[in-house]
VEXDREN-2710 file (C-alpha; in Angstrom, 1 decimal):
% VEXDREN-2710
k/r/px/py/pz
1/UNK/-16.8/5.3/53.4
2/UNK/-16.3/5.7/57.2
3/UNK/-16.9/9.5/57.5
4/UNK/-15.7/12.4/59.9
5/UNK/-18.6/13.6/60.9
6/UNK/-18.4/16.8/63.5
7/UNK/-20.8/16.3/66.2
8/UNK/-23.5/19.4/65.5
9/UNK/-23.7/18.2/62.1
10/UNK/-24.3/14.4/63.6
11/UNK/-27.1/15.4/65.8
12/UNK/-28.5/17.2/62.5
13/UNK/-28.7/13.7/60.7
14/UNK/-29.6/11.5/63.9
15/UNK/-33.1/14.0/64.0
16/UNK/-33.3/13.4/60.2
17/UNK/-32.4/9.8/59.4
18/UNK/-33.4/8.1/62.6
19/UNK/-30.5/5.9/64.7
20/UNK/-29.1/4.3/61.6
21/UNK/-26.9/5.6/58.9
22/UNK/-25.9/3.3/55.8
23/UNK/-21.5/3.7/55.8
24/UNK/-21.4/1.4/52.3
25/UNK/-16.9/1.0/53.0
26/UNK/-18.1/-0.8/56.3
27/UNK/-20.1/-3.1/54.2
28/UNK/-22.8/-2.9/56.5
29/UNK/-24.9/-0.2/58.6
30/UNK/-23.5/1.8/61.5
31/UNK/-25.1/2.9/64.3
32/UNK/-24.9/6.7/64.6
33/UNK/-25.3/8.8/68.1
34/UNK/-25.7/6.8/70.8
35/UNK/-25.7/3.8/69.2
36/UNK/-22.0/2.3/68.7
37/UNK/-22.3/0.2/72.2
38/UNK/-23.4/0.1/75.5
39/UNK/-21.4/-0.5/78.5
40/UNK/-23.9/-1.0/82.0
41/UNK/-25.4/2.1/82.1
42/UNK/-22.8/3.7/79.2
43/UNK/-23.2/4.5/75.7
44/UNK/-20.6/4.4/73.7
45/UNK/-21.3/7.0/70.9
46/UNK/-20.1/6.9/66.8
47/UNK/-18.6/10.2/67.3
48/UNK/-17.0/9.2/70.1
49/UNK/-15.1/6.0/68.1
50/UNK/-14.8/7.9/65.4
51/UNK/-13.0/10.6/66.7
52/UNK/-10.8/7.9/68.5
53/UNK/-10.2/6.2/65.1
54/UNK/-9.1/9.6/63.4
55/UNK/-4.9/9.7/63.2
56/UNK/-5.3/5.6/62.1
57/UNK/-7.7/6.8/59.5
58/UNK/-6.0/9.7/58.0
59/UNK/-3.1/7.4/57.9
60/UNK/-5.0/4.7/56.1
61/UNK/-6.6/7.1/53.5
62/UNK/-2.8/7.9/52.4
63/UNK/-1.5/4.5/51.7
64/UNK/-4.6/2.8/51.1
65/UNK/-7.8/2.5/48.4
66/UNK/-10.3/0.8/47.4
67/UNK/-11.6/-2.6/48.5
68/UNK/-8.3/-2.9/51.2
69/UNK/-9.0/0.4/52.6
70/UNK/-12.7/-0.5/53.6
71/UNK/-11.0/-3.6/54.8
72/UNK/-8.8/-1.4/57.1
73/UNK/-11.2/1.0/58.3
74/UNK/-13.6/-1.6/59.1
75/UNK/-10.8/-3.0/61.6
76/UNK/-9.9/0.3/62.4
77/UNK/-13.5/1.1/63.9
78/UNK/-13.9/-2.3/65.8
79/UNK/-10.3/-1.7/66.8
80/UNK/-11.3/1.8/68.2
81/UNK/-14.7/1.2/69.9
82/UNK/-12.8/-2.3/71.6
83/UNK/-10.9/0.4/73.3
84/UNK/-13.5/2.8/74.5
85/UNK/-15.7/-0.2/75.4
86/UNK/-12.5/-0.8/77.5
87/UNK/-11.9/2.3/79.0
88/UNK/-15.8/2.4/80.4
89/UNK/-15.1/-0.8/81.9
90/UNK/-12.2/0.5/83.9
91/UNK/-14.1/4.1/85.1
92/UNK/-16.9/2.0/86.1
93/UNK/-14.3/0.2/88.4
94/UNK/-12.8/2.6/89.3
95/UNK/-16.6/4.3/90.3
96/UNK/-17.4/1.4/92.3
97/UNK/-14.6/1.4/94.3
98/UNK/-16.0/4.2/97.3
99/UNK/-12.7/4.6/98.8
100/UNK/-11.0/5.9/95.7
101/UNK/-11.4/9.6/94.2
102/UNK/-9.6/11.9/91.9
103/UNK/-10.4/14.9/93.5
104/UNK/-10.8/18.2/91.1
105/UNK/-7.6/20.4/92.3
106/UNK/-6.1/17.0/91.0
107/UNK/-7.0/17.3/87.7
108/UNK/-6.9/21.4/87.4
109/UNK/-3.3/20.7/88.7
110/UNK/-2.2/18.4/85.9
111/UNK/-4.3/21.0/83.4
112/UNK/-1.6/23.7/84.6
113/UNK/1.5/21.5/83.7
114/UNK/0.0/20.3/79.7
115/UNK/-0.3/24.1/79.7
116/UNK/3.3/25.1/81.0
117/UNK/4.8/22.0/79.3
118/UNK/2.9/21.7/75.4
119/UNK/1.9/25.3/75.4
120/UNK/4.9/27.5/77.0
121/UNK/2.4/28.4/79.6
122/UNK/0.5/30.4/77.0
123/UNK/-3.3/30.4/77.6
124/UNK/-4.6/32.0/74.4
125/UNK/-2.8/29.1/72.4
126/UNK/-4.2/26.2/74.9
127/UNK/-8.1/28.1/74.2
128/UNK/-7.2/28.4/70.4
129/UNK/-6.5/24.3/70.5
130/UNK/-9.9/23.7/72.6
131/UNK/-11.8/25.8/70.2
132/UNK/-10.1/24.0/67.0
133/UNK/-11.0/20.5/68.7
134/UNK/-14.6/21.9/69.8
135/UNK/-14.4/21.2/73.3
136/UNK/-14.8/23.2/76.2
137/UNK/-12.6/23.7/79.0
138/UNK/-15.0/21.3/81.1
139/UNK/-15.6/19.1/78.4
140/UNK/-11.7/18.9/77.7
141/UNK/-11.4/18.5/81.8
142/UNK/-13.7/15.8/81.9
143/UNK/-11.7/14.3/79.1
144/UNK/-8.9/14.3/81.0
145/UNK/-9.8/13.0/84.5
146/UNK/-11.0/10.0/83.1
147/UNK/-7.4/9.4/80.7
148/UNK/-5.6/9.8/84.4
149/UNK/-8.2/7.5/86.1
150/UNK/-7.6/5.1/83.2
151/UNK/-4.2/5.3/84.3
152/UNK/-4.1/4.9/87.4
153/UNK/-5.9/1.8/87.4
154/UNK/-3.6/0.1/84.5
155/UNK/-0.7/1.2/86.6
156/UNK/-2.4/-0.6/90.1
157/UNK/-3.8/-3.4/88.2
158/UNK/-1.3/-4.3/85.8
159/UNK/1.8/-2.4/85.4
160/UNK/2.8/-2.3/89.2
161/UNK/2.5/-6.2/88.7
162/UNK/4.5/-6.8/86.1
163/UNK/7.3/-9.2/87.5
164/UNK/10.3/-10.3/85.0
165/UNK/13.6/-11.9/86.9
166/UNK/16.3/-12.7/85.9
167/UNK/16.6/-16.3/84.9
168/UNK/13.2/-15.0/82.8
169/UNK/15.0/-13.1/80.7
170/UNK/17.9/-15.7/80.3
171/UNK/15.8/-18.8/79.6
172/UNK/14.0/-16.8/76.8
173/UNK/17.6/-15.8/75.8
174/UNK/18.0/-19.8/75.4
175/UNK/14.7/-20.4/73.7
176/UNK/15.7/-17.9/71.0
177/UNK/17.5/-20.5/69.0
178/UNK/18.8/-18.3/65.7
179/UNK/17.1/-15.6/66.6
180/UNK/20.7/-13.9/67.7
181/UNK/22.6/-16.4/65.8
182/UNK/24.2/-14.2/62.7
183/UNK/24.9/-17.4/59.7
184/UNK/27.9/-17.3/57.8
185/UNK/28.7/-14.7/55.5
186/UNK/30.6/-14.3/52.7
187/UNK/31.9/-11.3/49.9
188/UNK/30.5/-12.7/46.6
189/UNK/30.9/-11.1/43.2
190/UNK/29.1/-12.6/40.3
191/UNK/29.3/-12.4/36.6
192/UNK/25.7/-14.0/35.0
193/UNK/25.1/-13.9/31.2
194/UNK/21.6/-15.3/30.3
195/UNK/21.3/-18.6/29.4
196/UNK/19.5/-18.4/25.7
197/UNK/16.4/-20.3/24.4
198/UNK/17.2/-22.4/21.8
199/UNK/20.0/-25.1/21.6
200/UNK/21.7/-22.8/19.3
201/UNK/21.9/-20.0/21.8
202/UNK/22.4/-21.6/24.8
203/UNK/25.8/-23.3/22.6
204/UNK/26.4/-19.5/22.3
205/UNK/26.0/-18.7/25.5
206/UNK/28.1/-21.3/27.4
207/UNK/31.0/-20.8/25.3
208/UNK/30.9/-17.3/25.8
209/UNK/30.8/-18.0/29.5
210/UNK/33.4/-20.9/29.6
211/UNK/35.9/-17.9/27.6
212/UNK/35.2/-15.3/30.7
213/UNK/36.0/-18.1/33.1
214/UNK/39.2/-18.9/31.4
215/UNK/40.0/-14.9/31.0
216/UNK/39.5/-14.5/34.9
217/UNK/41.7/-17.4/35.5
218/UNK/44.3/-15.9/33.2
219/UNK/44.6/-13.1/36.0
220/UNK/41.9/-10.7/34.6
221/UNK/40.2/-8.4/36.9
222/UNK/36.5/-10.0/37.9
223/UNK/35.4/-6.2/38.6
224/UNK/36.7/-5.1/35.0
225/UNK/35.1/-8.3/33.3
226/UNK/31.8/-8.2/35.5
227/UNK/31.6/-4.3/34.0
228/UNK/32.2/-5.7/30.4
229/UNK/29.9/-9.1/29.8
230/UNK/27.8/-9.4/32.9
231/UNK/23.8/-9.4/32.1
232/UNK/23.0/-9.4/36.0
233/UNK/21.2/-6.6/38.1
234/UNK/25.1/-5.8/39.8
235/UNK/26.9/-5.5/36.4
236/UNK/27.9/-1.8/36.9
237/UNK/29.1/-2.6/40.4
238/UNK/31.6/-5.4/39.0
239/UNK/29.2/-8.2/40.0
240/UNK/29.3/-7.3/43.9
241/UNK/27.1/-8.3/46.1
242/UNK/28.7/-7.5/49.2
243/UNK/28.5/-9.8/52.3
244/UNK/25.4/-12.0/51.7
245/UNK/24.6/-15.6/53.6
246/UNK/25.4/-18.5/51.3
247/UNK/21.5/-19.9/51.9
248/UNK/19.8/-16.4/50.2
249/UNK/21.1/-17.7/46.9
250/UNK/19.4/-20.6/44.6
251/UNK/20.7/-23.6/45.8
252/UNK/23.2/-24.4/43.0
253/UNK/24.5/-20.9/43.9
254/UNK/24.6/-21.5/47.9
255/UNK/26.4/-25.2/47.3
256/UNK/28.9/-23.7/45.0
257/UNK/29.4/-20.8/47.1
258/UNK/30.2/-22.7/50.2
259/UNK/32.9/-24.8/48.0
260/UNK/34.6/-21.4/47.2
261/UNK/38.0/-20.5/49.1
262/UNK/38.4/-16.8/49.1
263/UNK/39.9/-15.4/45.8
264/UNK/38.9/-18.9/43.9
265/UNK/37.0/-18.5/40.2
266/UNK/33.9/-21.5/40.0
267/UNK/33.0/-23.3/37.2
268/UNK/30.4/-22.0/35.2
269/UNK/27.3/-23.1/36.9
270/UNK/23.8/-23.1/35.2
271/UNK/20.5/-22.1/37.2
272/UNK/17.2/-21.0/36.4
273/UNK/18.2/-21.3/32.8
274/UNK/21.0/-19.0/33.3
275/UNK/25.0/-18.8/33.3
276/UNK/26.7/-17.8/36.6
277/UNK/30.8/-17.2/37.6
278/UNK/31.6/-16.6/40.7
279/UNK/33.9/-15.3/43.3
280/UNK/34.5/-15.3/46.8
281/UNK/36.4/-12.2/48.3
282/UNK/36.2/-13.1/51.7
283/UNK/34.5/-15.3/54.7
284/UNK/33.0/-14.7/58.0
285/UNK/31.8/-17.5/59.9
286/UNK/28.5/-17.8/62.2
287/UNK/28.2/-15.5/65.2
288/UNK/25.9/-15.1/68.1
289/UNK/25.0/-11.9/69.9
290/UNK/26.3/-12.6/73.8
291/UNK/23.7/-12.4/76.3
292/UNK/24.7/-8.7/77.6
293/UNK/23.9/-7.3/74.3
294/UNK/20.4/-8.3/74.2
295/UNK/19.2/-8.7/77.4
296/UNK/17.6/-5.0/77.5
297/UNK/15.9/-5.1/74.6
298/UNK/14.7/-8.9/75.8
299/UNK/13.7/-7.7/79.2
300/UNK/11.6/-5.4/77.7
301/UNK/9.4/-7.4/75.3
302/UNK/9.1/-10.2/78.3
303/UNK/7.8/-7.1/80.4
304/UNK/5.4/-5.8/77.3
305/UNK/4.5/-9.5/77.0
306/UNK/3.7/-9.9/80.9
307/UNK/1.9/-6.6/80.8
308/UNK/-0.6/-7.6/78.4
309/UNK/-1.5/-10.9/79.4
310/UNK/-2.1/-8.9/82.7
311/UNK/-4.1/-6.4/81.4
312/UNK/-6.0/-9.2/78.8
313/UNK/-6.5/-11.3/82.4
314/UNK/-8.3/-8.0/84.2
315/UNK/-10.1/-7.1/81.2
316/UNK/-11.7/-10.9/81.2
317/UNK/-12.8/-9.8/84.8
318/UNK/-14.2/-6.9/84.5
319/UNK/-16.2/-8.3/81.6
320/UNK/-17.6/-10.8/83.3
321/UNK/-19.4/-8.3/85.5
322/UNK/-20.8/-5.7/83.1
323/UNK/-23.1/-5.5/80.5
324/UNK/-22.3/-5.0/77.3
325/UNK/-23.8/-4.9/73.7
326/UNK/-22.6/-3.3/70.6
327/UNK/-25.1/-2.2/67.9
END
C-alpha cells in the first residue's frame, strides 16, 4: 500500500534500501527520494507527491478497499506528481523570465495576513502548525512564494485571458437541447399485487386484482385500498409515488400512464409478471428553464471550460521546452 512516510524516516530507508522501494497497492515499484521525476534541472521527490496526495488518500482509505483502492491510489499518485511536474514547469518560467521577481517583503507581507486572517494574529498557534507539519518558517516561506508565483502566472497566462461573450453563453444555451427542458409530470398512485407462478395462481391473482379495480370504481378510496392489498414498495403510503415522468416507468406503465385523465382508475395491466392499478392525481406538462435562470451557472462552466483549454494549451508549451522524465 502507498505509505505516509515522514521525511527523516524516508532518508533512513533511502541509505538502507537503495533508490527503490517495492509499494505492492501500486502494483509495481516506486521511486523513493529523489526519484519520483525530474523536471530540467528539478527533482521531483516521493515525499514531495506524497505529501501532495495526502487529503485524497485519507479520503480514499475511508470509502475504499482492496483491489479498487490500489486502483485509486495508483491514480491518485500519477494524479498528484502530474501536478508538481506542473507546477516546476511554471517556476522555471517564471525563473527565466529576468524581468520578473517576487521580491521577499512580498512574501513576508502575505505571511502576516495567513497569520492575522487563519490564526487571529496569534504567533504561538502559526509556530505550533509549522512544527506539527515539520516545516520551518523558511521552509514554509519557500513553500509559499512559489504557490503565489504559481499564481501569478495562471492568472497572466490563463485566467486574465479567459474571454466568454454573450452570444457564447446563449448559443450553448441552444445547444443544450433537454438539458433545461423539465418532461411531463404526473401524480401517480399505484396499487401492484404479484403476479403468481403457476396458472393456478396467476388465475388467483388477476381475479383478486380485477375485484380491487371494480371496488375503486365503486368510489373506494385508492389510498385506503393501496394500504389494504397492495404488495408494492409504496403500500403504506397508499400507493403514491408523487410527481414522477411517465418515461421512468416500464413501458406498459408509461403507455398507460399517459392514457390516464386525472382521477381515472386503468385496467389492470400486467408487467414483469406482475399486476398493476393505477391512478392519476394530477398533470404537469413539459417546461423549460428561461434563459435568465441559467445563464450564471452557464457562464460559469463556459469560463471553467475556456480556462482549461487555456491552461491545457500553455502547459503543451511549456512542455515542449523542458525536460522531463518520471521514474
Amino acid at each position: 500500500m502507498l505509505m505516509r512516510i515522514k521525511p527523516i524516516l524516508l532518508a533512513t530507508l533511502v541509505l538502507a534500501f537503495g533508490c527503490l522501494l517495492p509499494a505492492n497497492a501500486l502494483g509495481k515499484t516506486i521511486p523513493v527520494e529523489g526519484c519520483a521525476a525530474q523536471v530540467n534541472d528539478r527533482i521531483v521527490t516521493v515525499t514531495e507527491v506524497m505529501t501532495a496526495m495526502q487529503p485524497v488518500e485519507r479520503q480514499l482509505r475511508a470509502t475504499s478497499q482492496g483491489a479498487e483502492l490500489d486502483r485509486k491510489l495508483e491514480e491518485a499518485y500519477e494524479k498528484a506528481l502530474q501536478s508538481l511536474i506542473e507546477r516546476e514547469l511554471i517556476l522555471d518560467a517564471f525563473h527565466q523570465q529576468k524581468e520578473m521577481n517576487l521580491p521577499d517583503k512580498i512574501v513576508q507581507s502575505r505571511t502576516e495576513e495567513i497569520v492575522r486572517t487563519k490564526f487571529s494574529n496569534n504567533r504561538t498557534a502559526f509556530r505550533k502548525a509549522l512544527d506539527e507539519e515539520g516545516l520551518t518558517l523558511e521552509e514554509w516561506q519557500a513553500n509559499l512564494k512559489k504557490s503565489m508565483i504559481v499564481s501569478f502566472l495562471r492568472e497572466r497566462e490563463v485566467e486574465s485571458k479567459v474571454s466568454i461573450s454573450p452570444q457564447d453563453v446563449r448559443t450553448a444555451y441552444e445547444k443544450a437541447g433537454d438539458t433545461f427542458r423539465t418532461p411531463e409530470q404526473v401524480h401517480l398512485r399505484m396499487i401492484m399485487i404479484n403476479g403468481g407462478k403457476t396458472d393456478e395462481e396467476i388465475a388467483v391473482k388477476r381475479k383478486q386484482a380485477e375485484e380491487v379495480r371494480k371496488r375503486l370504481l365503486e368510489g373506494e378510496s385508492f389510498e385506503d385500498l393501496a394500504r389494504q392489498v397492495s404488495e408494492g414498495t409504496r403500500a403504506q403510503d397508499g400507493g403514491d409515488w408523487g410527481w414522477i415522468d411517465p418515461a421512468s416507468r416500464r413501458p406498459e406503465l408509461a403507455a398507460a400512464i399517459r392514457a390516464l385523465k386525472p382521477e381515472d382508475i386503468s385496467d389492470v395491466i400486467p408487467a414483469g409478471g406482475d399486476l398493476y392499478i393505477l391512478k392519476v392525481e394530477g398533470q404537469r406538462g413539459a417546461t423549460v428553464i428561461p434563459f435568465e435562470k441559467v445563464h450564471d451557472t452557464l457562464r460559469t462552466e463556459l469560463e471553467k471550460q475556456e480556462a482549461k483549454r487555456l491552461y491545457d494549451a500553455w502547459m503543451v508549451r511549456l512542455k515542449q521546452k523542458a525536460f522531463i522524465k518520471k521514474y
